[in-house]
mmCIF file as Biopython writes it, N, C-alpha, C and O atoms, coordinates in Angstrom:
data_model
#
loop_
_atom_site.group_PDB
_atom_site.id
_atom_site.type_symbol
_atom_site.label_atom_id
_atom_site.label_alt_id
_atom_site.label_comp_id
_atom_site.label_asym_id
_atom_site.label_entity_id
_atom_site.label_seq_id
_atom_site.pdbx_PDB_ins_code
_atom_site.Cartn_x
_atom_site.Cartn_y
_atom_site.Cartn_z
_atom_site.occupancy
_atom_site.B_iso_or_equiv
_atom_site.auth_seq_id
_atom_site.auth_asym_id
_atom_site.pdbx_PDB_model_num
ATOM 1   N N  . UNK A ? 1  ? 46.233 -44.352 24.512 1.0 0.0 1  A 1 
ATOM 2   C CA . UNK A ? 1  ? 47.266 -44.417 23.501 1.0 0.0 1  A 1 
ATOM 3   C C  . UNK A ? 1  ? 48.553 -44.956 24.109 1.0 0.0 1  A 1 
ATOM 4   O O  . UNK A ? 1  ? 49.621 -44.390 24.346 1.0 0.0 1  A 1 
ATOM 5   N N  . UNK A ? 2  ? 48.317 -45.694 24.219 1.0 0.0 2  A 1 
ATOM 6   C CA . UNK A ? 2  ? 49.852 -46.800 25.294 1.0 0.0 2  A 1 
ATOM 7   C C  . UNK A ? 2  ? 50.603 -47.053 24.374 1.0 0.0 2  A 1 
ATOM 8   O O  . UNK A ? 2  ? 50.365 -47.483 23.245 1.0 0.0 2  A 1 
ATOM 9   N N  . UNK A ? 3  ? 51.664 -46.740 24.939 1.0 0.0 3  A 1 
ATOM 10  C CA . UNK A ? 3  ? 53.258 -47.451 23.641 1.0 0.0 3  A 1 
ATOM 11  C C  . UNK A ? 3  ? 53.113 -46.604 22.885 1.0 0.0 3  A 1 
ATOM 12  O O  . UNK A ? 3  ? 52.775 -47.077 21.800 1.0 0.0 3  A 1 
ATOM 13  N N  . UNK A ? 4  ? 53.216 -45.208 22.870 1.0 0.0 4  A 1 
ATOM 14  C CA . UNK A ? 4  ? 53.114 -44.239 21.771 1.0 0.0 4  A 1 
ATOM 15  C C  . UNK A ? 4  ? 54.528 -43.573 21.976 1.0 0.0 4  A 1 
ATOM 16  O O  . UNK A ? 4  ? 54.749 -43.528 23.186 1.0 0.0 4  A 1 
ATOM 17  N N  . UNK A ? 5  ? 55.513 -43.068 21.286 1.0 0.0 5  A 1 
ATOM 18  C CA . UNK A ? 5  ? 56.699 -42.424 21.356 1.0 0.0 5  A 1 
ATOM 19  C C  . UNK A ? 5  ? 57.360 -41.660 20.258 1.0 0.0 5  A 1 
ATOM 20  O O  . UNK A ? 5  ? 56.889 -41.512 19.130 1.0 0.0 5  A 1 
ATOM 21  N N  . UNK A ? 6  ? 58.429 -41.215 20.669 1.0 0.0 6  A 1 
ATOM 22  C CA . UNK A ? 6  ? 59.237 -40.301 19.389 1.0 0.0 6  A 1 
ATOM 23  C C  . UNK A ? 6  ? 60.781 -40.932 18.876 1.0 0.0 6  A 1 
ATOM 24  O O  . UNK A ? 6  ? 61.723 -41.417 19.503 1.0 0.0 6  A 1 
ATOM 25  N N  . UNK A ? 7  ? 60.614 -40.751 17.888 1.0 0.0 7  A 1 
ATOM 26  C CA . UNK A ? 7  ? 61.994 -41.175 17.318 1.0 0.0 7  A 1 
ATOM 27  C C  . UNK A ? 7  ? 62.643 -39.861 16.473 1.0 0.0 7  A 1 
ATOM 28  O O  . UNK A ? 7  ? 62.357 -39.789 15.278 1.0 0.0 7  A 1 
ATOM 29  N N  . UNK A ? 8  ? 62.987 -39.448 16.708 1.0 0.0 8  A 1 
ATOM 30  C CA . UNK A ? 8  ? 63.641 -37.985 15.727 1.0 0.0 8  A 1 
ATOM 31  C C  . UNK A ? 8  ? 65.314 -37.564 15.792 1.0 0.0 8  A 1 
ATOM 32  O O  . UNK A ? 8  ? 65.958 -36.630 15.314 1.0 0.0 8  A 1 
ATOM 33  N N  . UNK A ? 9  ? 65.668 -38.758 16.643 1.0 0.0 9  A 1 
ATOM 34  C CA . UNK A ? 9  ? 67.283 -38.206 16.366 1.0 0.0 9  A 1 
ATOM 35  C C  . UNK A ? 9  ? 67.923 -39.020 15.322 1.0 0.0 9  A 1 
ATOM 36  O O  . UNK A ? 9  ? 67.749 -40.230 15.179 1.0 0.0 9  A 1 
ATOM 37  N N  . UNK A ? 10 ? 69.124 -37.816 14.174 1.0 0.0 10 A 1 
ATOM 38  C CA . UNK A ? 10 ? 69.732 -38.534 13.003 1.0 0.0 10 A 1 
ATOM 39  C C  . UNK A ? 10 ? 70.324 -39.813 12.667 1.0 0.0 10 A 1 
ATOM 40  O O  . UNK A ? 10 ? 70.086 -40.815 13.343 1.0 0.0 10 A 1 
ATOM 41  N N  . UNK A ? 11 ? 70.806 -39.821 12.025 1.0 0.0 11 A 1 
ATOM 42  C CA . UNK A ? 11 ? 71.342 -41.583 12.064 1.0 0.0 11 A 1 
ATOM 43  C C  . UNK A ? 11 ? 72.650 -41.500 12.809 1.0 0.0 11 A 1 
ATOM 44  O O  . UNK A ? 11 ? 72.833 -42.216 13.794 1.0 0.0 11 A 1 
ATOM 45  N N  . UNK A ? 12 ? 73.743 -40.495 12.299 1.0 0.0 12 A 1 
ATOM 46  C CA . UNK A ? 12 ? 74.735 -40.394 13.182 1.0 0.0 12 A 1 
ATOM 47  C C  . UNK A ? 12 ? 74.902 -40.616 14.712 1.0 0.0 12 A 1 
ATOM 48  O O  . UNK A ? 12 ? 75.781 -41.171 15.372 1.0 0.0 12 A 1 
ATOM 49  N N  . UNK A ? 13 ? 73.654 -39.936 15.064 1.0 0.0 13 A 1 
ATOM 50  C CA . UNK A ? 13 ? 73.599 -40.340 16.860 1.0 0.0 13 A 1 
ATOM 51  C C  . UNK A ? 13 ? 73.446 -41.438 17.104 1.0 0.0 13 A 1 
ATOM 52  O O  . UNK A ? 13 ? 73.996 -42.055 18.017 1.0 0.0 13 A 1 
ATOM 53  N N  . UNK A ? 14 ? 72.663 -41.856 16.312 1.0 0.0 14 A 1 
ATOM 54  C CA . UNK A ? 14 ? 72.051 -42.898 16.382 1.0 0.0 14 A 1 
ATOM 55  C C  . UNK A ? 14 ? 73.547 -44.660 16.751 1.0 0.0 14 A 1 
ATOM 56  O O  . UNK A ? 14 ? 74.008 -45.415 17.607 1.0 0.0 14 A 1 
ATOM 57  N N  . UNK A ? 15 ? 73.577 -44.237 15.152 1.0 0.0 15 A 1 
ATOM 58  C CA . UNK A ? 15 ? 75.368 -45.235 14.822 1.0 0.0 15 A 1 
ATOM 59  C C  . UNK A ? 15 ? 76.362 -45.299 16.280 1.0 0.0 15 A 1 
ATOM 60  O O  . UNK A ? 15 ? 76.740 -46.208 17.020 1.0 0.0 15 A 1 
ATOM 61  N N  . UNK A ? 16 ? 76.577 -43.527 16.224 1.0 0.0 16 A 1 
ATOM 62  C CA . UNK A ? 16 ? 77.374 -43.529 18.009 1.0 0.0 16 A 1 
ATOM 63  C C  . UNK A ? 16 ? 77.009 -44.100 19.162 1.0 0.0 16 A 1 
ATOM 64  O O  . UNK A ? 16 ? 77.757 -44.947 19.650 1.0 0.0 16 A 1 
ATOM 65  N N  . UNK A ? 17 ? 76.257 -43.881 19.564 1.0 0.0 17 A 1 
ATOM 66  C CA . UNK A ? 17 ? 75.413 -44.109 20.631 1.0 0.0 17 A 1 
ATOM 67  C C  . UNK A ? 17 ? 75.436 -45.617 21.223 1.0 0.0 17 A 1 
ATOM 68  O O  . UNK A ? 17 ? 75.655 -46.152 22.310 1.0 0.0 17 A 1 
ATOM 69  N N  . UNK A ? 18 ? 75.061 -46.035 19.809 1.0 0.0 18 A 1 
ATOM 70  C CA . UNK A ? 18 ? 74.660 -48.098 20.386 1.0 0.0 18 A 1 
ATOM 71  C C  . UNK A ? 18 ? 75.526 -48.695 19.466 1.0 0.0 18 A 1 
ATOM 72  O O  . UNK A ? 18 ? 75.472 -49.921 19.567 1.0 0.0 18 A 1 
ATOM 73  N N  . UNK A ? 19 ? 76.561 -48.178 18.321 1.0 0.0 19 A 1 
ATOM 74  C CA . UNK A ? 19 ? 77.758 -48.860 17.980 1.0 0.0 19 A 1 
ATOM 75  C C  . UNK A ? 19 ? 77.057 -49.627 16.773 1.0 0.0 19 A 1 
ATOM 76  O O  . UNK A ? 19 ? 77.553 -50.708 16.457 1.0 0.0 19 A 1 
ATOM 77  N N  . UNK A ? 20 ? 75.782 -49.096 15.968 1.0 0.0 20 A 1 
ATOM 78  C CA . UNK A ? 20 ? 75.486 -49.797 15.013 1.0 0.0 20 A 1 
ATOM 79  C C  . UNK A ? 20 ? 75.932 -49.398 13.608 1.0 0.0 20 A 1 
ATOM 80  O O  . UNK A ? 20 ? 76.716 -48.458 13.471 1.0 0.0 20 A 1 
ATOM 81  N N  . UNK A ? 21 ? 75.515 -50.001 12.679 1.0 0.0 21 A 1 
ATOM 82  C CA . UNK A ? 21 ? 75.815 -49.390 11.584 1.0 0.0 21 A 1 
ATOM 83  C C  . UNK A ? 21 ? 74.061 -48.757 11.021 1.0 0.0 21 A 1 
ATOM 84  O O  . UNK A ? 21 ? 73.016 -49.342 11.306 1.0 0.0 21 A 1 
ATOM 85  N N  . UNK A ? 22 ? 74.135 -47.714 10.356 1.0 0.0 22 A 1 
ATOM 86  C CA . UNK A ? 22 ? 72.364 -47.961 10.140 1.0 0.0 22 A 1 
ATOM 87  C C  . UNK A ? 22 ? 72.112 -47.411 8.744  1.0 0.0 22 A 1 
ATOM 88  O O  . UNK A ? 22 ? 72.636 -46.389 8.301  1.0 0.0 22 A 1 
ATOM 89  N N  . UNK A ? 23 ? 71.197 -48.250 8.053  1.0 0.0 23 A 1 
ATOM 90  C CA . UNK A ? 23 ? 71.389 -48.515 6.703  1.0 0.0 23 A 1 
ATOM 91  C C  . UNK A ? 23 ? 70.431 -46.993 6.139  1.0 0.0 23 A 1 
ATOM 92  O O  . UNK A ? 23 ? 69.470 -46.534 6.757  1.0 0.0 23 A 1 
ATOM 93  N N  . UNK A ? 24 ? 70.928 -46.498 5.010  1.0 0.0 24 A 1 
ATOM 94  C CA . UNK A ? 24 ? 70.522 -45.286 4.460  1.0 0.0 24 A 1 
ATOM 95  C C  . UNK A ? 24 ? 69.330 -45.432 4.268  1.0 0.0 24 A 1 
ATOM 96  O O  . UNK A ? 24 ? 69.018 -46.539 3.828  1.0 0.0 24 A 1 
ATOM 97  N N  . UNK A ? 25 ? 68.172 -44.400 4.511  1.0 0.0 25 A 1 
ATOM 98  C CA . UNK A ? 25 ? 66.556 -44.115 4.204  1.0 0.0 25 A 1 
ATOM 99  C C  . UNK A ? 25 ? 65.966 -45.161 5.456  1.0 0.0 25 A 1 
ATOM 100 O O  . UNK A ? 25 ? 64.767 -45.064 5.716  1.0 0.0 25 A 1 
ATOM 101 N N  . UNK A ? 26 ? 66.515 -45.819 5.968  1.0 0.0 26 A 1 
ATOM 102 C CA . UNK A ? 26 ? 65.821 -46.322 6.935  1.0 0.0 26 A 1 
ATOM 103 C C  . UNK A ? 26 ? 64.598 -46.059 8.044  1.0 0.0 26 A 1 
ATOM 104 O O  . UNK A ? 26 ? 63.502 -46.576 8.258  1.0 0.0 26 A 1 
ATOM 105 N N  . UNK A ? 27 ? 65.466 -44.853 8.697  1.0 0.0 27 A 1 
ATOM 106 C CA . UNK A ? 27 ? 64.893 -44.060 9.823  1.0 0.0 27 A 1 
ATOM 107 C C  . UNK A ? 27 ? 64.679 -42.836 9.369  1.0 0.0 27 A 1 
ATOM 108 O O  . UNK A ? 27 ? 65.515 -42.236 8.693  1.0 0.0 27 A 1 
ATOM 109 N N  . UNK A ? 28 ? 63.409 -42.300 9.737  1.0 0.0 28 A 1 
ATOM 110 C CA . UNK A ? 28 ? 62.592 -41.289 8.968  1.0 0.0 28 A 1 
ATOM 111 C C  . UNK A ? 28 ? 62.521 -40.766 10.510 1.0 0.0 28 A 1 
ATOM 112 O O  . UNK A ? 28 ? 62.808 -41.556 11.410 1.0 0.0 28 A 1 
ATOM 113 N N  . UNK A ? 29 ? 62.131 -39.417 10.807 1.0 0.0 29 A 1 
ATOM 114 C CA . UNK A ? 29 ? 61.857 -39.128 12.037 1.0 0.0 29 A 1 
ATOM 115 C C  . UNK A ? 29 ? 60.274 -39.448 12.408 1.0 0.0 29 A 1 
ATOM 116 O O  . UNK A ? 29 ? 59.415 -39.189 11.565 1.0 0.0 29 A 1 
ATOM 117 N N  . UNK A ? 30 ? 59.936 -39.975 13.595 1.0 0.0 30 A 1 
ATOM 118 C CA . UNK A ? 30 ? 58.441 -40.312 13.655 1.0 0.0 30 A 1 
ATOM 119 C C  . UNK A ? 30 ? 58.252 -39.436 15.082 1.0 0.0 30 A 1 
ATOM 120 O O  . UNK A ? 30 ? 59.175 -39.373 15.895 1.0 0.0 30 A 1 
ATOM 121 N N  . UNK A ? 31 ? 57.141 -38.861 15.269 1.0 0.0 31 A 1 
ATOM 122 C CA . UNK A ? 31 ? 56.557 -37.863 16.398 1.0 0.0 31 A 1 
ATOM 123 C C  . UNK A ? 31 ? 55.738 -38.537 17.228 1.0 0.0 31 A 1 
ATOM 124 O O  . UNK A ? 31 ? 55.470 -38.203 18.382 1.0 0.0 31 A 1 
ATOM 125 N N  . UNK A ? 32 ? 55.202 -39.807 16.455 1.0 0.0 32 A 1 
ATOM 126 C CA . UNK A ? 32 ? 53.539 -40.357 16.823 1.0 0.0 32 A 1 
ATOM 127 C C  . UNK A ? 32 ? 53.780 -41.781 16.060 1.0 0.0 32 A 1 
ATOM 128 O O  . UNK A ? 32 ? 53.236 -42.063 14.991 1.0 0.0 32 A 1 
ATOM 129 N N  . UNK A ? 33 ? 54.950 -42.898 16.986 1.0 0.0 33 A 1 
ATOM 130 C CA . UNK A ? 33 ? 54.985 -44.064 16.272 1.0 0.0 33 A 1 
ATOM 131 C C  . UNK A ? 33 ? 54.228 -45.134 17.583 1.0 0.0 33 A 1 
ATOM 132 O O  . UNK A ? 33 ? 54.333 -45.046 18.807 1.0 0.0 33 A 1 
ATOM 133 N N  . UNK A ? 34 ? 53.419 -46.176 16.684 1.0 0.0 34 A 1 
ATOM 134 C CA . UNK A ? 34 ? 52.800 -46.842 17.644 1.0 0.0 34 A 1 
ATOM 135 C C  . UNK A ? 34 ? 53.324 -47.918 17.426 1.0 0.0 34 A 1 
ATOM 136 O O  . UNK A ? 34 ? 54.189 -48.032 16.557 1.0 0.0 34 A 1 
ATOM 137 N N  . UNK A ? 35 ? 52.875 -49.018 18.233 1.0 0.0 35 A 1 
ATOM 138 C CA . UNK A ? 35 ? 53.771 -50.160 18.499 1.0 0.0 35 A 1 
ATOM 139 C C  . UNK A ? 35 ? 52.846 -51.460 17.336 1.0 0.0 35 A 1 
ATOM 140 O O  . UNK A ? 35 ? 52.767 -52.611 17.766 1.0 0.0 35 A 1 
ATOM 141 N N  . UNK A ? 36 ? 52.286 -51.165 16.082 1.0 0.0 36 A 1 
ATOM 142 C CA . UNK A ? 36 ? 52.403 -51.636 15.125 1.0 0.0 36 A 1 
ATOM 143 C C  . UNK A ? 36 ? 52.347 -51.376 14.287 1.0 0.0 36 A 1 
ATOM 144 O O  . UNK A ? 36 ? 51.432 -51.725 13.542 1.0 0.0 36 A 1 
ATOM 145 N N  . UNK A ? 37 ? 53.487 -50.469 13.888 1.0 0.0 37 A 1 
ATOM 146 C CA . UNK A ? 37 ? 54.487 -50.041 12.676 1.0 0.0 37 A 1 
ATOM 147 C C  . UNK A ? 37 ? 55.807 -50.436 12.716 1.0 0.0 37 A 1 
ATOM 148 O O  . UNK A ? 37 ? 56.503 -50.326 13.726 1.0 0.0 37 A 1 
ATOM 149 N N  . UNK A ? 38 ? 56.265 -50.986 11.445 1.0 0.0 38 A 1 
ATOM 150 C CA . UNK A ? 38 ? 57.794 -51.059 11.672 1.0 0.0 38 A 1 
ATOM 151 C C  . UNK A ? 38 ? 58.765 -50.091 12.084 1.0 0.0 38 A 1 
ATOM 152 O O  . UNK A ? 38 ? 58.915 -48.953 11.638 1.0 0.0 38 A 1 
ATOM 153 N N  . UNK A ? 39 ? 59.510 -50.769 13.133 1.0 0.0 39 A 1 
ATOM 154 C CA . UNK A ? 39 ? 60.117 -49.686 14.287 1.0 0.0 39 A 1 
ATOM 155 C C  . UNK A ? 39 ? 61.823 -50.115 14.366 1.0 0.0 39 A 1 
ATOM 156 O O  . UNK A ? 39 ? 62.342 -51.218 14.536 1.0 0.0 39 A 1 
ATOM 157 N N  . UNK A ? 40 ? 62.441 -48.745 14.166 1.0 0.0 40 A 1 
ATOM 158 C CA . UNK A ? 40 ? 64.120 -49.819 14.782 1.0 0.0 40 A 1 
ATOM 159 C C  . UNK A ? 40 ? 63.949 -50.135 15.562 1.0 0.0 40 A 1 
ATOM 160 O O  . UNK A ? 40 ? 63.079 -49.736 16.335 1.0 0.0 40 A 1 
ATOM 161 N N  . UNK A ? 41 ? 65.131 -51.487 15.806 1.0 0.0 41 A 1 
ATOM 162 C CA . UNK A ? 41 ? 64.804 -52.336 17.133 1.0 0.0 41 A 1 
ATOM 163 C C  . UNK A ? 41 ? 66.929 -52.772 16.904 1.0 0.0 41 A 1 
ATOM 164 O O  . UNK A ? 41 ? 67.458 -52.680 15.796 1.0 0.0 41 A 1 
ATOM 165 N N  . UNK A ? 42 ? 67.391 -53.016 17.639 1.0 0.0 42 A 1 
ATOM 166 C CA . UNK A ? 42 ? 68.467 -53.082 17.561 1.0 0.0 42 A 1 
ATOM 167 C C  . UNK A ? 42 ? 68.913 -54.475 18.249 1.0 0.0 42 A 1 
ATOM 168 O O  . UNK A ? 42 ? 68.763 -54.594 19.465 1.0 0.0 42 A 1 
ATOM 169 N N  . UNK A ? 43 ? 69.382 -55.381 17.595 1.0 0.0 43 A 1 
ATOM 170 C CA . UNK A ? 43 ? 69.535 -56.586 18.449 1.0 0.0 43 A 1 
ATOM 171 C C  . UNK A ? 43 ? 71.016 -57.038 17.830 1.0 0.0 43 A 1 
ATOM 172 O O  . UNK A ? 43 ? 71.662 -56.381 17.014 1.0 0.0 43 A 1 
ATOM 173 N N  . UNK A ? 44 ? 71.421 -58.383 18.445 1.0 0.0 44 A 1 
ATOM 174 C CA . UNK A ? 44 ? 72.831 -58.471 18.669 1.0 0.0 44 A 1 
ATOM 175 C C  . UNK A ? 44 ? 72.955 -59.710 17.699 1.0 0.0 44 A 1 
ATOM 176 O O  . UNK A ? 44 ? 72.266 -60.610 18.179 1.0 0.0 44 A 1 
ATOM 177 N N  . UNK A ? 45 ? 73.471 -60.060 16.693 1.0 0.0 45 A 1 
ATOM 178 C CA . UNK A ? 45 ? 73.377 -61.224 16.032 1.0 0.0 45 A 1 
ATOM 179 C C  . UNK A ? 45 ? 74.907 -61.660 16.100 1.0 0.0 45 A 1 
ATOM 180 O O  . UNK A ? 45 ? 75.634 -60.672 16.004 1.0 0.0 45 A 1 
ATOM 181 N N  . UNK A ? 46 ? 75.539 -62.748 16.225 1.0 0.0 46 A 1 
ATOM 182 C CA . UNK A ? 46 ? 76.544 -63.175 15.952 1.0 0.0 46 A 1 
ATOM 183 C C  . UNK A ? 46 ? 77.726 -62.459 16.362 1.0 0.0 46 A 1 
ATOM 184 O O  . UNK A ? 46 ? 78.767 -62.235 15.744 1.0 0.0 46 A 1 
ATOM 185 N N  . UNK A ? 47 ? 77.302 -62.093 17.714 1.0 0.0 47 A 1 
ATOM 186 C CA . UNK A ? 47 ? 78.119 -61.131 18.894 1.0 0.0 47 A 1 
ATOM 187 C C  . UNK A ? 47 ? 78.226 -59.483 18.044 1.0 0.0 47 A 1 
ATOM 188 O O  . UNK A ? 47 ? 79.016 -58.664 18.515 1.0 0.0 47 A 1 
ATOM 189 N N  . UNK A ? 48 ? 77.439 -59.128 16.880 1.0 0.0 48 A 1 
ATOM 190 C CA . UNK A ? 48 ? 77.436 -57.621 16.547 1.0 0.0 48 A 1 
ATOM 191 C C  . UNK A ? 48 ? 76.119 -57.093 17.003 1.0 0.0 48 A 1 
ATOM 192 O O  . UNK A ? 48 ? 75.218 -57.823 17.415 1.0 0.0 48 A 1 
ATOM 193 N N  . UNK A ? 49 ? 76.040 -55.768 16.913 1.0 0.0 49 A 1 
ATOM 194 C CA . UNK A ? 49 ? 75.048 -55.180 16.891 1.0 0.0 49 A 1 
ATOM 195 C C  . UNK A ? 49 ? 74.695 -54.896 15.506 1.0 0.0 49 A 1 
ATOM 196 O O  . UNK A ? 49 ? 75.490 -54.719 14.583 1.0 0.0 49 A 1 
ATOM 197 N N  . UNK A ? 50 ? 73.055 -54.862 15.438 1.0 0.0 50 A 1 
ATOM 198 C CA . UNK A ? 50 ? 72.501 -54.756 14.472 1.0 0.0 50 A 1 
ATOM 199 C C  . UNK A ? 50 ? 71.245 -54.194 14.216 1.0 0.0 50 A 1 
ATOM 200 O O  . UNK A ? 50 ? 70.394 -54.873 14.791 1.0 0.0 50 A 1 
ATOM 201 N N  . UNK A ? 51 ? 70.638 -53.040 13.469 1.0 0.0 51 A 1 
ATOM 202 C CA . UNK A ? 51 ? 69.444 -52.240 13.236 1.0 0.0 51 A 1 
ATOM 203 C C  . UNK A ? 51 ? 68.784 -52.820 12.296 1.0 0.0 51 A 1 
ATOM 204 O O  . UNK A ? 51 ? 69.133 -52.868 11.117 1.0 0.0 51 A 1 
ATOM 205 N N  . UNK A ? 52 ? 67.461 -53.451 12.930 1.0 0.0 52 A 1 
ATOM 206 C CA . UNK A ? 52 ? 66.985 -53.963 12.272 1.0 0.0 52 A 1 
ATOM 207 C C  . UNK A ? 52 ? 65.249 -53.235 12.348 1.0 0.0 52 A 1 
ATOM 208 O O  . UNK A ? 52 ? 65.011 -52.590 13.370 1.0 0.0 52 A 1 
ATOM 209 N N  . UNK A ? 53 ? 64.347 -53.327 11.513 1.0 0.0 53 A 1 
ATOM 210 C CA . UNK A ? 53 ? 63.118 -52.993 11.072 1.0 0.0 53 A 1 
ATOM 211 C C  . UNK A ? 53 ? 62.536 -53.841 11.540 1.0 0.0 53 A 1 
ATOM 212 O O  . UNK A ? 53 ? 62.856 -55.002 11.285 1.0 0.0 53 A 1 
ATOM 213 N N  . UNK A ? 54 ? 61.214 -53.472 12.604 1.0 0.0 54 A 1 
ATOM 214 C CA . UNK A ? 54 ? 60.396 -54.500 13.122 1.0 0.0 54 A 1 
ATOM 215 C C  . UNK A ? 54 ? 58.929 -53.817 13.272 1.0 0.0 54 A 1 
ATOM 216 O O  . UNK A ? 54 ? 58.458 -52.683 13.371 1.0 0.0 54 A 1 
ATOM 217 N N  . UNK A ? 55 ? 58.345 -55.567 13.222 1.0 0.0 55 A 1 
ATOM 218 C CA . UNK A ? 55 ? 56.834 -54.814 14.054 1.0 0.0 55 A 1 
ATOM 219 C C  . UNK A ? 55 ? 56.266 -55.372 15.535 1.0 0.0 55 A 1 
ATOM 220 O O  . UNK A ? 55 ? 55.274 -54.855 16.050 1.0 0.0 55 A 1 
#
């Protein structure tokens, strides 16, 4: 089960942390997310940061 991980902290930490903004219902807490499901991924567009949904 390679690339298996947890995502469970709120959005607030989340926002603080890496300076994003993060869009409401987005991030659900996951216990058991694998690496093909859509996953935040946070990348830098047009010198911002940005939370974006990926697979």
């Amino acid at each position: 089960m390679c690339g298996r991980f947890t995502q469970f902290k709120n959005l607030e930490t989340i926002a603080d942390r890496y300076g994003v903004e993060v869009p409401e219902g987005v991030l659900t807490p996951r216990y058991n997310a694998a690496p093909t499901q859509k996953l935040p991924v946070i990348i830098v567009e047009r010198g911002k940061r940005k939370l974006e949904m990926m697979r």
